[in-house]
C-alpha positions, 0 to 999 in steps of 0.5 A: 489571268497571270499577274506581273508585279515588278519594283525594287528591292525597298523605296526609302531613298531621298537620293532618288529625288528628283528623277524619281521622286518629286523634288519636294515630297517629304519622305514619309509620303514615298509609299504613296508616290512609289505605290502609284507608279509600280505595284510590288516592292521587296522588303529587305529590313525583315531579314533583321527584323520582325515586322511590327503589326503598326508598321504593317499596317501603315504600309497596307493603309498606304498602298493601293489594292492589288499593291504587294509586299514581296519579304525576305526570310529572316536571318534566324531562318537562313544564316543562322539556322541555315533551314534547320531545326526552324520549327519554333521560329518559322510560325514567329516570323510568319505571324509578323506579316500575317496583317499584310497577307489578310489584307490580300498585299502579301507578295512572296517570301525569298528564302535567300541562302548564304553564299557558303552554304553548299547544296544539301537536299535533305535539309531543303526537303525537310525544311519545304515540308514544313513550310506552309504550301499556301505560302508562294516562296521563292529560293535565292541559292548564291552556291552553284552546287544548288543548281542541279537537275535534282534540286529543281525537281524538288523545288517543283515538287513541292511549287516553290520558284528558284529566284533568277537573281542576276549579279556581276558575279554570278546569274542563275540558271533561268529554270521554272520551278513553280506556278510563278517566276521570281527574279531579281536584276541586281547589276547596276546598269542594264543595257537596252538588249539586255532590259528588252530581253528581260520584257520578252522573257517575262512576257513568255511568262505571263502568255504561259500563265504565270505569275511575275515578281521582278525586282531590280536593285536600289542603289543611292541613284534612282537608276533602279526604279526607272528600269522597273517602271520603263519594263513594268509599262513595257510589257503592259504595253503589249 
């Protein structure tokens, strides 16, 4: 049966007291708290850092069975790099969040791409090849040269979702490109039509059997974290 996972974009935020968090819990219990209300979280910090084995480990001990830990590929991988010549790189970072993925808690890796980096299949068909097919990805491409018929077709190719990410600026085309769905609602607010479009669009998803990673912003208000609570019980709901 397809599994819907929905959260933010991290959880450390004491601004998100008292709304969300109790107004007297000490920071180092959030995991907990959060852990019991939603059941993934995306993790930003990685795209800077490697992921050390205690900090995993503390994460996995905090957080139920079932909980996933969606990360975001390195800079090294995306920005600096930009998908080439990654051989060396890639088996460093992977071996970083191999403690959540052995303790059945890893969610997808987001491969987010530079806003100035313009399409070029090759080097995106190269750099999936080389990816582990095991390993459920997701692509944020953020130049609208990537959204072609073409590069769909590789994406599918090879089971790897194009990440609906939804700004002020710009939404990407919602296509499915893989056995699960990827989104990230990054606008500020969100209307009651436009939340109640996102519950049915991500129970179209789930009747069809596919999985879902929906992820709404963190901001300094805790705004996020109840848009993904109120749509995390909505769908359920149902």
């Amino acid at each position: 049966m397809a599994q819907l996972y929905v959260g933010t974009s991290g959880w450390a935020y004491p601004s998100w007291k008292p709304d969300f968090y109790p107004a007297k819990l000490p920071q180092k219990n959030f995991l907990k708290h959060y852990s019991g209300q939603l059941n993934t979280v995306e993790v930003n910090f990685t795209f800077r850092q490697l992921l050390k084995e205690t900090t995993a480990q503390k994460w996995i001990d905090e957080s139920p069975a079932g909980f996933r830990f969606g990360i975001k590929a390195h800079q090294v991988i995306t920005h600096i790099k930009r998908l080439k010549k990654t051989e060396d790189f890639i088996p460093r970072f992977l071996s970083t969040i191999e403690p959540l993925a052995n303790a059945g808690k890893l969610g997808p890796l987001l491969f987010q791409l530079p806003p100035n980096m313009k399409a070029d299949l090759e080097v995106l068909r190269e750099f999936l090849v080389a990816l582990p097919r095991t390993l459920p990805s997701a692509f944020e491409f953020r130049h609208d040269s990537w959204f072609t018929d073409e590069n769909f077709a590789l994406l599918k190719a090879h089971n790897r979702a194009l990440c609906v990410a939804e700004t002020e600026e710009r939404v990407t085309p919602d296509i499915v490109t893989a056995d699960f769905s990827y989104y990230r609602y990054r606008k500020p607010t969100y209307t009651p039509d436009e939340r109640g479009a996102m519950v049915s669009r991500i129970r179209e998803h789930i009747q069809n059997g596919r999985d879902v990673f929906a992820y709404f912003k963190h901001e300094e208000t805790p705004q996020g974290a109840l848009y993904a609570v109120e749509v995390f019980n909505e769908v359920r709901s149902a």
